[in-house]
N, C-alpha and C positions, 0 to 999 in steps of 0.2 A: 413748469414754473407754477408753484402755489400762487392761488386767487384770479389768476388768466381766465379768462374768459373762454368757450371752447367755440371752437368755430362754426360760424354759419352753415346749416344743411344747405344742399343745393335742390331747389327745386325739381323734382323729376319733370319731365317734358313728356305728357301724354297726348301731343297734336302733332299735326303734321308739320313740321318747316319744311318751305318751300321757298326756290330761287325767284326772285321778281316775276319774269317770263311763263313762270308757272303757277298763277296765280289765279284762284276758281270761288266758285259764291259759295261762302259759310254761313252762318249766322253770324258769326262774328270774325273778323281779318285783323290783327292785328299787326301790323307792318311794321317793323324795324328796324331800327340801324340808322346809321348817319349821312348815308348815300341819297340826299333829296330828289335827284334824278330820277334815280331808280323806283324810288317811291311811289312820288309824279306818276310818273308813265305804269307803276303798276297799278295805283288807283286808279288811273281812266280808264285801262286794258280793264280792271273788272267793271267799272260802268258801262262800256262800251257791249259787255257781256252780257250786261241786265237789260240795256235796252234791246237788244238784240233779240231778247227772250221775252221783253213784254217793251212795246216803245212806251207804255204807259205811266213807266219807272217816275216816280216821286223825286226825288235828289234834294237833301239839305244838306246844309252843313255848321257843324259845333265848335266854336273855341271853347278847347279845355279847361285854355288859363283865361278866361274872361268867361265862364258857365254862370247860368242862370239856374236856381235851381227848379225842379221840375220841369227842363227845359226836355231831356232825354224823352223822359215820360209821355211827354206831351207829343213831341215828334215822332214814337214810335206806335202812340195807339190808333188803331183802326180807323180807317177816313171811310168816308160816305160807300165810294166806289169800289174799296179795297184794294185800291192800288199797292201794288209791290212798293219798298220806300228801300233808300239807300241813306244812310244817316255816315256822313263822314267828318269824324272829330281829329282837328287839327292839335298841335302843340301838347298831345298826354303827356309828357316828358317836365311840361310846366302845371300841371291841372291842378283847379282848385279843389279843398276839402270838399266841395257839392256834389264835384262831378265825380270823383274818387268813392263816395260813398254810395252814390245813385248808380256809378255803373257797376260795381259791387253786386250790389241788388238786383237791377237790370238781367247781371249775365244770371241769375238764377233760374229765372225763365224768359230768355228772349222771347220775343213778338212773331206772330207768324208774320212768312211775306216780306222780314224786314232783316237787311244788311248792315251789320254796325261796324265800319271800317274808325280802328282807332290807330293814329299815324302816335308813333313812339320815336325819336330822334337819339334817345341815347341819357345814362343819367340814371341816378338813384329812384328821382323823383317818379310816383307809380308805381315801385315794383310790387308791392301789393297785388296792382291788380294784373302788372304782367304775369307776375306768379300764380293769381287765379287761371288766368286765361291758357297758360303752356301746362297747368295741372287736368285742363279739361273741363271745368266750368266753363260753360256755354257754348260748348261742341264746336270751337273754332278752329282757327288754323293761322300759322305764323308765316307772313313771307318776312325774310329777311334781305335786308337793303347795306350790305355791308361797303364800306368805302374801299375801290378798285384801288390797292396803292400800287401794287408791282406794272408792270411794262406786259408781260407777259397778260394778266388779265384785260386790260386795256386792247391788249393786240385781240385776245378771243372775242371780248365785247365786237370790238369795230368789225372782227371776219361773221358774227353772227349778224350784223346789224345788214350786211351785205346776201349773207346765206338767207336769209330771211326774207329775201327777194329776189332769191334765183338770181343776184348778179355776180359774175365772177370778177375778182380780185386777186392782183398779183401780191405775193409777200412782202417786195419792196413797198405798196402802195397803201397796205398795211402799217409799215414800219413806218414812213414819212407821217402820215396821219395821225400817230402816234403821239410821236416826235413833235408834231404841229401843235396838236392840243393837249397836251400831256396834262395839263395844269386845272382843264375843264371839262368834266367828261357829257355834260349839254351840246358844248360847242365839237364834241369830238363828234356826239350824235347826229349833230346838226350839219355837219360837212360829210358825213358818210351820205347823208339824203340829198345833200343839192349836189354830191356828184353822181348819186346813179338818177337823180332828176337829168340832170346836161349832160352826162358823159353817154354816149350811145353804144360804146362797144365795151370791150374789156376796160378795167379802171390798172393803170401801170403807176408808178410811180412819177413817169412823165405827166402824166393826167394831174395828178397830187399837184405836182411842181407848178402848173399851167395855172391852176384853180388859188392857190396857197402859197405860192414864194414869198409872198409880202409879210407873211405869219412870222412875227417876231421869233416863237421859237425855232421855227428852221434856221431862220438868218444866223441867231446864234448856234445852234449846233453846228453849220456851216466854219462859222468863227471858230469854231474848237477844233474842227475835223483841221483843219490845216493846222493850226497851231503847233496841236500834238505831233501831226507829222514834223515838225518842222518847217514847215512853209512861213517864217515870219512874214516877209513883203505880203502873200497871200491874205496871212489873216487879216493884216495892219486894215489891206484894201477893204475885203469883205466885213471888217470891223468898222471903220468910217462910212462906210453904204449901209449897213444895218443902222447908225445914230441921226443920217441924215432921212433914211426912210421912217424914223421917228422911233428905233427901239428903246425901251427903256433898258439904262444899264445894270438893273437885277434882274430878270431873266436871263439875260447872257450872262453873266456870273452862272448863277444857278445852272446853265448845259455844262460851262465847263466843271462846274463841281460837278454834276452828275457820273460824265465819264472820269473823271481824275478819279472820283470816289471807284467806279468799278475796276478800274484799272488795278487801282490801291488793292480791292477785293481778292485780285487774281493773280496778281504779283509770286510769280514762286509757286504757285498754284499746280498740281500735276493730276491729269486726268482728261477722259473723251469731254467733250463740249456737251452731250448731255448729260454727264456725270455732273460736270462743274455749276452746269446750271442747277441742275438739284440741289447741291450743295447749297450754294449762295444765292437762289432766288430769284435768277435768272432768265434769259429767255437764250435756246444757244445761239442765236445770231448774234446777242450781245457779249456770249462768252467768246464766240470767234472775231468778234468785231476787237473787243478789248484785248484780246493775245497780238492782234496783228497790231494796236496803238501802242503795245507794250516794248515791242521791238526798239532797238537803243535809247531806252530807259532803264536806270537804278533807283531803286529802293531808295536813296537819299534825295534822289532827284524829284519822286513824286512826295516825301513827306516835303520838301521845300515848297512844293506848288500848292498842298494841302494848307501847309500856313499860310503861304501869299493870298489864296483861293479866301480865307477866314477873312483877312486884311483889307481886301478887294471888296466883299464884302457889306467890309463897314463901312469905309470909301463910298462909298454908290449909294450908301443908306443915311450920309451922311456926316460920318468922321472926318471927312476927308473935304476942303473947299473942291478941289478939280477932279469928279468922275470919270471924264475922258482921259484923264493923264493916266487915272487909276486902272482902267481898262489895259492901257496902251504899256503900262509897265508888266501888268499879268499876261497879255499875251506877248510881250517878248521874252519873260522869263521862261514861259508854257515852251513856246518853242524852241528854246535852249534846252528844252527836256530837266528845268530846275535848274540847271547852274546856273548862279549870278556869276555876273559880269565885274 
């Protein structure tokens, strides 16, 4: 098309990217993505690495979006003792013109001795200097902090948080864990350690259930597993127990949309369980799990649950004066496999 504009070159990437877990002292680190966790825990993991190499280590720290100018400068030049310095800049993703032009300059000869961790969250704003920095000005290195969405990632996250401490883990106890925190992957961190803190032998699913029944999202996926089968009276029960142990009624929405949605995925679907998971992005316990909730289900029956599942929804968020009624009408339709009544 005359007068279009031609597209953006892509940055070539002349540094290393690396996974959070593998993250080592550059001159410069700049860390990635939207994943704050992962971020988190990889900046301490490289401080933890400095002190360990000198306990003498320096440590400050910069807001990007509130910089001072000559603040870098100042913080990176030589101290008395020549202490090693770790300079770690919050919020680049938001940073002011000062600090955008100072670190600019900055990467053109970093400082000996000195570590400049710049945290990036995501966003136009910076690419300037992320595109210095992935071009190879000032000899750094990228980890990337990318947001865990699939089940599957989640599940290797929680088996490495385990391997990573020699403790063994059964699949089931993985999956429930999962399932438990799916929503928060801190608190998913955070229950992988207080159970090989308390639990003394192998971690089962029974372990899970002992430490975590009370976790709003089990109780709801609990609520779905019957449903789907069938079980109305079942769910009714385990749906009135989960409101009276205080769940909110949008996260139980949200399990049964989860499975209704993969069921929908695999509906008609033909191939091995690790085929399918490939395809659809999968984990295959949940493409076997979803074949076996498929069983005397139609195609008409999950698009009905699909809309109610929307309906339901809004209900709970609001639309609706009575959420419990709105619950209480979604799982007896779920359990009629979609046909109204």
């Amino acid at each position: 098309m005359a007068g279009a504009r031609p597209a953006a070159k892509k940055t070539a990437v002349r540094i290393d990217q690396l996974a959070w877990h593998r993250i080592r002292p550059a001159p410069v680190v700049l860390v990635s993505g939207p994943e704050q966790f992962l971020a988190d825990r990889a900046i301490r993991q490289l401080r933890d690495q400095l002190v360990a190499e000198d306990p003498s280590l320096e440590v400050n720290d910069l807001e990007a979006d509130h910089y001072t100018p000559g603040e870098l400068i100042t913080l990176a030049s030589p101290s008395l003792f020549a202490e090693p310095r770790l300079l770690r800049a919050s919020s680049v993703e938001k940073c002011t013109d000062a600090f955008l032009t100072e670190t600019l300059q900055y990467l053109e000869a970093p400082a000996d001795d000195t570590y400049l961790i710049l945290r990036h969250g995501g966003g136009v704003r910076g690419k300037k200097l992320l595109d210095a920095i992935r071009g190879g000005l000032g000899g750094g290195i990228e980890i990337v902090c990318a947001e865990l969405k699939k089940d599957t990632e989640k599940l290797e996250f929680a088996a490495a948080e385990f391997s990573a401490e020699g403790r063994r883990v059964s699949a089931g106890a993985l999956r429930a864990l999962v399932q438990a925190f799916q929503d928060d992957l801190a608190e998913l961190a955070s229950a992988c350690q207080q159970l090989m803190a308390d639990a003394a032998a192998e971690i089962t699913e029974a372990t899970v259930e002992k430490y975590y029944s009370g976790r709003v999202e089990t109780n709801a996926f609990k609520v779905a597993d019957a449903a789907i089968a069938g079980r109305q009276g079942e769910a009714l029960i385990l749906l009135r127990h989960a409101l009276a142990s205080g769940a909110d009624p949008v996260p139980i929405v949200a399990a049964f949309a989860s499975k209704i949605r993969t069921m929908a995925k695999l509906s008609g679907a033909h191939g091995a369980s690790g085929q399918l998971a490939s395809q659809f992005g999968l984990a295959p316990w949940q493409v076997d799990r979803a074949l076996r909730d498929l069983r005397g289900w139609t195609d008409d029956g999950l698009g009905t649950s699909i809309d109610l599942l929307a309906t339901t929804d809004a209900a709970v968020k609001g639309a609706e004066r009575d959420p419990v009624y709105a619950l209480e009408r979604m799982v007896s339709v779920i359990s009629a496999r979609g046909r109204l009544r």
